[in-house]
GUDRENFI-200875 format. One line per field, with one value per residue (C-alpha): z, y, x; residue in one letter. Coordinates in steps of 0.001 Angstrom, whole numbers, plus 500000, padded with zeros to 6 digits. Each point is the difference from the previous one (the first is absolute). Layout:
residues N
z Z/... $
y Y/... $
x X/... $
code a/... $
END
This chain:
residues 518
z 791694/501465/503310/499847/499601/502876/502417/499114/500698/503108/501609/498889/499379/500013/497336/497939/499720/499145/497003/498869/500523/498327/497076/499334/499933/497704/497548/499943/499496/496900/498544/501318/497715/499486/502543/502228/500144/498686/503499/500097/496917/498658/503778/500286/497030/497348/502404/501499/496236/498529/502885/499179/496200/500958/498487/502832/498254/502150/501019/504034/500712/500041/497857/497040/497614/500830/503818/501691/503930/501527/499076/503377/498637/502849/498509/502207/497737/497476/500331/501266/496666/498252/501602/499362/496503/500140/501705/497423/496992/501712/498957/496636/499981/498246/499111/501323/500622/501553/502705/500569/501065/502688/501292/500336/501536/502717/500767/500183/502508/502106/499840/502013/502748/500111/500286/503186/501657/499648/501388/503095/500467/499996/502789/502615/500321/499159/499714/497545/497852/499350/499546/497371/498081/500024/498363/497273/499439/499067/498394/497128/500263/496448/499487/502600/497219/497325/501885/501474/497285/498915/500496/502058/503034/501586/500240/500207/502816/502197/501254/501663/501378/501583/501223/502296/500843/501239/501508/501938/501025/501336/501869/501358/501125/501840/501871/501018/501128/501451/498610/499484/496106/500062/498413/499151/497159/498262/499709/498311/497453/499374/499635/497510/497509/500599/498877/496506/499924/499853/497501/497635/500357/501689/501125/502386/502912/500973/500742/502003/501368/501340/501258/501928/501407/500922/501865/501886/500839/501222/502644/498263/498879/500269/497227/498096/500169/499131/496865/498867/500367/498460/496405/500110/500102/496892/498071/500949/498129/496671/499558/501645/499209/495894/499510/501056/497887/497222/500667/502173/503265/501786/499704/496420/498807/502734/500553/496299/500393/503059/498463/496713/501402/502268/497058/497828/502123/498195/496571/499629/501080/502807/501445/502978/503642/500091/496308/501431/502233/496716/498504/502985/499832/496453/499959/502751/498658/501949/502217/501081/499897/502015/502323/500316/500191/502958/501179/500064/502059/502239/501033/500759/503865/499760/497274/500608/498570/496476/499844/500705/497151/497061/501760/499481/496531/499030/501670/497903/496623/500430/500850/497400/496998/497445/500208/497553/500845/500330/503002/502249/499064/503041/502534/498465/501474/503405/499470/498551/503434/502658/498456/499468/503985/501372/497392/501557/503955/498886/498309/502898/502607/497660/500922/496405/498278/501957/498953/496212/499308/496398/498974/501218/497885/496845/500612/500526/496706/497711/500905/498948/496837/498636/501894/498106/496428/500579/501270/496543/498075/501263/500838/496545/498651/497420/500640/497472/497634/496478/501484/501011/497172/497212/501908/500283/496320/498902/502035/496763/498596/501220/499526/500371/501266/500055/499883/499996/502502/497767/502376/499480/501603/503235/501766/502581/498618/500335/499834/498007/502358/498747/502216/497542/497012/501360/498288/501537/496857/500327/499984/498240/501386/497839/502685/499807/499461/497550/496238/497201/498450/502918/499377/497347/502253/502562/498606/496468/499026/496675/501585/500135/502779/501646/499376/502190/498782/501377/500766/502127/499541/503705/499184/496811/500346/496451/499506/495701/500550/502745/497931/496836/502194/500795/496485/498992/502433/499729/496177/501309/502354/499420/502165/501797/502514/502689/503335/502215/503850/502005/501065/503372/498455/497943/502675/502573/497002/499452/503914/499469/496832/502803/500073/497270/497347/497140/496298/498633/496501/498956/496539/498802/498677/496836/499930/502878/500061/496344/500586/502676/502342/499178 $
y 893774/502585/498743/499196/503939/500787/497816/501073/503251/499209/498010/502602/502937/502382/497299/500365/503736/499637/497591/502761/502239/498413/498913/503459/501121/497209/501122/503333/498825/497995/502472/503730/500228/503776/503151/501662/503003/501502/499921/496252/499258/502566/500948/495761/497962/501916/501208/496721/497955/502694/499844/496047/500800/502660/503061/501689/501551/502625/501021/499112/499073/501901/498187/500669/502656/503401/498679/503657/497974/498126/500949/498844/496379/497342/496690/497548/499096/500602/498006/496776/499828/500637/497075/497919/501232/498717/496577/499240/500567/497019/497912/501451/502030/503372/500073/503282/499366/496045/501369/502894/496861/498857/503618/499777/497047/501158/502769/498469/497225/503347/501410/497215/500702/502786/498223/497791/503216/501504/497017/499422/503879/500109/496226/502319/502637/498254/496789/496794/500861/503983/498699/498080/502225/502635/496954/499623/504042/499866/497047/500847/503840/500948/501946/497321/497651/502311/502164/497115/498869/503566/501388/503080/500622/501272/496428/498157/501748/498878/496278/501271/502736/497860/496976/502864/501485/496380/499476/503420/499249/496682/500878/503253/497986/497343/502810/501879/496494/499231/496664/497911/500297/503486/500524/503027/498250/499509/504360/499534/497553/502144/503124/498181/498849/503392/501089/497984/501436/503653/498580/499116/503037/502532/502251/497309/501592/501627/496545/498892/502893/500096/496932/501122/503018/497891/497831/503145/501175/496850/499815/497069/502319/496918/497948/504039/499981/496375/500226/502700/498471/497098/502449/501673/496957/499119/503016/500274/496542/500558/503751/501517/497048/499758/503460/499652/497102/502056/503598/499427/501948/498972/500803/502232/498571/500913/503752/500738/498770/502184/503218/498759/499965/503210/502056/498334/499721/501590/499027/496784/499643/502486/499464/500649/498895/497816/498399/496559/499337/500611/497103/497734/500798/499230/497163/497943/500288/502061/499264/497427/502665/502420/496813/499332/503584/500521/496948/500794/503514/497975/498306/502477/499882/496356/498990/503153/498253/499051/503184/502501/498251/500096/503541/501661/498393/501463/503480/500621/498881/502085/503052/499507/501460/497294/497750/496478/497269/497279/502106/498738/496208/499150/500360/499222/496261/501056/502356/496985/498185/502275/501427/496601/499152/503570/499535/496962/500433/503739/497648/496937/502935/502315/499586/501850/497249/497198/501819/500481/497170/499438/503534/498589/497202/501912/501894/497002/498447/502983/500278/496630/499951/503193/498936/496542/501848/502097/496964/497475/503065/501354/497091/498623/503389/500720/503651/501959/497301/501628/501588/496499/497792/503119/499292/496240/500337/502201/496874/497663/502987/500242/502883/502914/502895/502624/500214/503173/500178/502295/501108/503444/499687/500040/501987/497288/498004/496304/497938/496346/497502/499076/497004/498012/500633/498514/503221/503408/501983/503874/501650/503045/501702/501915/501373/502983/503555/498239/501198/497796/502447/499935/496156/500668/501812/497320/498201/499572/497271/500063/497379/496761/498650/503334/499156/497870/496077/500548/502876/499220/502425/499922/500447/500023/503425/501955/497226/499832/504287/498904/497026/502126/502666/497628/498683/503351/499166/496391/498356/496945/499458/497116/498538/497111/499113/500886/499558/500612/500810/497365/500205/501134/502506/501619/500045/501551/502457/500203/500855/502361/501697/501035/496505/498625/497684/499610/498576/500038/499461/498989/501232/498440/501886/498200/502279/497620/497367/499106/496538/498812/497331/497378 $
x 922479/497719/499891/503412/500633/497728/501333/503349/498697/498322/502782/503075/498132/503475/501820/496846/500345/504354/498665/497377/502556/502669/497680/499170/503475/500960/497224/501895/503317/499153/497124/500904/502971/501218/500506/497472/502035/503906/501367/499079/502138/502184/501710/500383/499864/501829/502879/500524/500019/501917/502820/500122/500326/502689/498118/498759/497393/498993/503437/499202/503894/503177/501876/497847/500478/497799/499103/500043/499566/497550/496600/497798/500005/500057/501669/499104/496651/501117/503797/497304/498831/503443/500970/496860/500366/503945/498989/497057/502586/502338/497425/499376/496887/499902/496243/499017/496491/500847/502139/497257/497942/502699/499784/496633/500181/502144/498428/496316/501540/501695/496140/498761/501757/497731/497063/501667/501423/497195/498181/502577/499387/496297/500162/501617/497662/496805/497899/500821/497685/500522/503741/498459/497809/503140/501943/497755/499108/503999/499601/497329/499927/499791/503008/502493/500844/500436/502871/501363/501644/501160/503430/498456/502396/496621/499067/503225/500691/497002/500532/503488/497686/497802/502052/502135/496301/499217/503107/499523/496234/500707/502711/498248/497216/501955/501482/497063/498119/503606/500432/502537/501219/501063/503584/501630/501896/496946/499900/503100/498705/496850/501955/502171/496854/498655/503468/499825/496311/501971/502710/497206/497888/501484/496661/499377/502332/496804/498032/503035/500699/496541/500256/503293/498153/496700/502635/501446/496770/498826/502940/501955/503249/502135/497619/500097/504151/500867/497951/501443/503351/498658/498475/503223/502239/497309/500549/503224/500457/497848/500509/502975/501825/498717/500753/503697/500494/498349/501022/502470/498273/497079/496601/500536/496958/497903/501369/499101/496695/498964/501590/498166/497126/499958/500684/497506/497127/497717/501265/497452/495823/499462/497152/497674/501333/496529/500967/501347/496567/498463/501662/499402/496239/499708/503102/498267/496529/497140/498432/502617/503101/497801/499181/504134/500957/497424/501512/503815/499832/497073/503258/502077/501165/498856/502604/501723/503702/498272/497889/502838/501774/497522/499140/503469/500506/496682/501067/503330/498388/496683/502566/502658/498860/500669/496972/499890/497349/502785/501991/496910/500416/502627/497272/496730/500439/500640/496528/497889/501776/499078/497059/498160/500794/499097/496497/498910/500796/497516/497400/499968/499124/497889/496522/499486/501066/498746/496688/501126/501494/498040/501432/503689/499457/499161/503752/502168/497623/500536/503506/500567/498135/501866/503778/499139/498708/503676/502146/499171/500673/503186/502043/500642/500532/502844/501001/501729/499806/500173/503728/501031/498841/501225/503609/499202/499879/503140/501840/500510/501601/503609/502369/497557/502122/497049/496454/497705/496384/497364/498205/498837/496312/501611/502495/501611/502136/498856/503273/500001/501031/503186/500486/497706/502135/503193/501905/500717/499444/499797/496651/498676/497020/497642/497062/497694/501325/502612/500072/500314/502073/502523/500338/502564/502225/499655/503757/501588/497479/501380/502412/497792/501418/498747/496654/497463/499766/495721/498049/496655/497187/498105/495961/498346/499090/500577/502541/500578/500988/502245/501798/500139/501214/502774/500926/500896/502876/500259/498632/501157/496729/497602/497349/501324/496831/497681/500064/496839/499622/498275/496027/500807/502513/496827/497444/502343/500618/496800/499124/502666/501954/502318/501290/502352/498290/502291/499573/503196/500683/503409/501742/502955/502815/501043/503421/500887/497683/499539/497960/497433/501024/497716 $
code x/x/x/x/x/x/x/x/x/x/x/x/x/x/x/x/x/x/x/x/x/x/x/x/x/x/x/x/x/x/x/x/x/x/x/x/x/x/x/x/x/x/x/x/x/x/x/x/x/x/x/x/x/x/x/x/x/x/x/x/x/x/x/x/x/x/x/x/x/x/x/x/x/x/x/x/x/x/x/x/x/x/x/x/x/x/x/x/x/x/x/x/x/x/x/x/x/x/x/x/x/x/x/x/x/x/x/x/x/x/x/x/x/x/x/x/x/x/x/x/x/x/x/x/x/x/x/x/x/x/x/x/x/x/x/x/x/x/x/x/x/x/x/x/x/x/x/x/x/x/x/x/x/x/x/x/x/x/x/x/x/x/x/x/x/x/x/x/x/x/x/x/x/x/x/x/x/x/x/x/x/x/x/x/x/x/x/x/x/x/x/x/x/x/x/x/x/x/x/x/x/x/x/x/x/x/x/x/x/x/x/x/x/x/x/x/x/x/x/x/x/x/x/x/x/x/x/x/x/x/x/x/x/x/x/x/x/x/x/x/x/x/x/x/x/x/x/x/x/x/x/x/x/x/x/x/x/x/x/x/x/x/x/x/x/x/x/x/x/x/x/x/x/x/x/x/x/x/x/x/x/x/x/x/x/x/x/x/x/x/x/x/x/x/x/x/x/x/x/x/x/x/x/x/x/x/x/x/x/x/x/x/x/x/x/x/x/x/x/x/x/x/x/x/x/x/x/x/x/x/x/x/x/x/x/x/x/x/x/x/x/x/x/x/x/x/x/x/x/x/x/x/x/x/x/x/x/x/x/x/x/x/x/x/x/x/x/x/x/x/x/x/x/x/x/x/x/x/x/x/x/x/x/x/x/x/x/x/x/x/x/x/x/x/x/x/x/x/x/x/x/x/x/x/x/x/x/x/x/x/x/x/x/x/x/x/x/x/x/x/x/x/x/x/x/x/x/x/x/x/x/x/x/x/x/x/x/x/x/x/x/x/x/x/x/x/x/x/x/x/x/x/x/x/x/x/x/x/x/x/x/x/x/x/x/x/x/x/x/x/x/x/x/x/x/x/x/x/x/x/x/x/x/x/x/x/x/x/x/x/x/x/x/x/x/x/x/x/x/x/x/x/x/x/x/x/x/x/x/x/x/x/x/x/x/x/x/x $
END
């Protein structure tokens, strides 16, 4: 079996790195079960399932009740998975966690195409077996699988990204060796997937629009203008066109989300202009990420097309002030690409490291070990598990109309994931800087059907004052059960209290609920 492996590996070394690749992935869709972050389910999963139950939940469309406009919402994800949601209930399934797995599923096999783009990439500007070694770095790097099968638009939005990037670097290529292949149709294709790249996340006009202006500079302005007829056609198509059907004028969505976000720019994480090479350095692993960072701007007039790309996406996020780790996501493939090549054309011609090559040896083996350590842990992760099993749970209770979150040892409010219950009720929220005494006056509770069917107490912290505190308002409470975050869930807490790591425990209102579903 062994050799079998090896000379499988040996004779198709690139299909050997897909089926790691793919076996990773797989290991994730069955195992990571939950949410990395809210953006990755309550902006996609709970808008999408309630619009299929006809709630809409979070009041995203104009028909519904209390809608003041669009709110900077793009629906072309999102509608994907309202229809994915509306095609798996032709055949009958309503388990939210079983289609969750056919989500997964589709978005690990859309990850892979990562790992060959990246690999067709890499075997234009460098050797067979650099091309190779960049395949597998996106292959088993320790956080790949783990957001591939996540509902971030950071990462959704990359293989579109880089099949126009290859599309463009081919076709740039063929005209500067003037060869015979070159078309300027195939401008207007990239432009196009670069186009559904922008439809999914929108920040990424600033990869393709340094792409455009690498094209310019380059002297190719008929390559630059057909594709950006061929991204506006695209956007044209999946956001102008969506927002008239939904708001009845063209590109609604997308105006609300660039006034949104110049008025509230410094309304999230501000940080540092240098705060996103931070996260490289550590997200990549030293030494390796200083090894691929010295790599990518080694490249610069070389690769000038890809580098001016990454280079002006990195620009407008290190300026605008509202910094989050995932923003840099969209690129980090394209770094790990051209930072691998420009690292090993410096090493092959550093007389350094043709010197030192026991010390190179100890980086490449200490990256491993610890990517390795980090990749076995991660990838079967269950995220925000306690919030997902809690509402996994309340599901063989129907009819709940309300529910109430206790959780006073925090001021954010972390929202249950609704999704899982296969009910919309209403939520109360009772965070930090809250008064038990204000509770009464939150609604005329004396009316029953006012009153929450469950209240879940987040953290154990001082938790018999907080439930008494709580009966004085609602007798009816008994303790129904306990739900626990995962491992993963507690070490990352434990890393850092920062980072959400929830034991919920679930009371039963008896005014409402009288008897336990057994």
């Amino acid at each position: 079996m062994v050799k079998r492996i090896i000379h499988f590996k040996e004779k198709h070394p690139f299909l050997f790195i897909m089926a790691i690749g793919m076996i990773l992935r797989f290991i994730a869709v069955i195992f990571s079960k939950g949410f990395g972050m809210h953006d990755d389910h309550f902006l996609v999963i709970e808008p999408a399932q309630s619009w299929l139950d006809g709630v809409d939940y979070y009041r995203w469309l104009p028909s519904t009740e209390g809608n003041e406009g669009p709110q900077g919402h793009s629906f072309f994800y999102v509608g994907f998975h309202f229809l994915f949601f509306h095609f798996l209930k032709l055949f009958g399934l309503s388990d939210p966690q079983l289609k969750m797995y056919f989500v997964r599923g589709i978005h690990a096999l859309l990850s892979l195409l990562v790992i060959s783009f990246g690999y067709r990439i890499a075997s234009l500007i460098a050797e067979k077996k650099i091309a190779y070694r960049v395949a597998l770095l996106l292959a088993v790097f320790w956080f790949m699988p783990f957001v591939s099968v996540r509902n971030l638009v950071e990462a959704v939005c990359i293989p579109f990204l880089m099949y126009g990037t290859l599309i463009l670097l081919r076709q740039e290529l063929i005209r500067k060796e003037k060869e015979p292949g070159y078309h300027i149709t195939s401008f207007l294709v990239a432009g196009f997937f670069l186009g559904l790249g922008f439809s999914v996340r929108y920040q990424t006009i600033f990869y393709t629009g340094g792409l455009g202006l690498a094209l310019l500079i380059l002297g190719n302005w008929k390559g630059m203008l057909s594709t950006a007829a061929g991204f506006l056609a695209s956007v044209v198509i999946f956001q102008g066109g969506i927002d008239f059907i939904v708001w009845h004028r063209p590109f609604a969505e997308l105006t609300e989300y660039i006034n949104y976000n110049v008025h509230h720019a410094y309304s999230y994480n501000t940080m540092p202009w240098y705060n996103y090479f931070l996260v490289i350095f550590g997200l990549l692993i030293p030494p390796l990420s200083v090894m691929l960072l010295f790599g990518y701007f080694r490249l610069w007039r070389k690769q000038f097309l890809l580098f001016f790309a990454v280079f002006v996406f990195l620009v407008f996020h290190s300026i605008f002030p509202n910094k989050q780790e995932r923003f840099i996501l969209p690129v980090l493939p394209m770094i790990i690409v051209l930072g691998l090549v420009g690292w090993e054309s410096f090493v092959s011609g550093s007389a350094f490291w043709h010197k030192n090559k026991k010390l190179l040896t100890s980086m490449w083996v200490f990256f491993w070990m610890l990517n390795l350590a980090l990749l076995f842990t991660v990838t079967p992760m269950y995220s925000k598990r306690a919030r997902v099993e809690s509402m996994s749970y309340l599901r063989q209770y129907s009819g709940i109309k309300t529910i109430m979150i206790e959780d006073v040892n925090q001021r954010v409010m972390r929202f249950p994931p609704l999704y899982y219950i296969g009910q919309w009720p209403y939520s109360y929220f009772f965070t930090k800087g809250n008064h038990y005494s204000d509770l009464h006056r939150w609604a005329d509770w004396s009316d029953v059907n006012n009153q929450p069917a469950f209240v879940l107490f987040y953290q154990p912290d001082n938790l018999d004052m907080r439930v008494d505190s709580v009966k004085q308002v609602f007798p009816g409470l008994v303790f129904e059960t306990y739900v626990k975050p995962s491992m993963m869930d507690r070490f990352i807490h434990w890393l850092n209290p920062v980072n959400a790591n929830e034991s919920i425990y679930i009371y039963r209102n008896t005014a409402l609920m009288p008897d336990k579903v057994k």
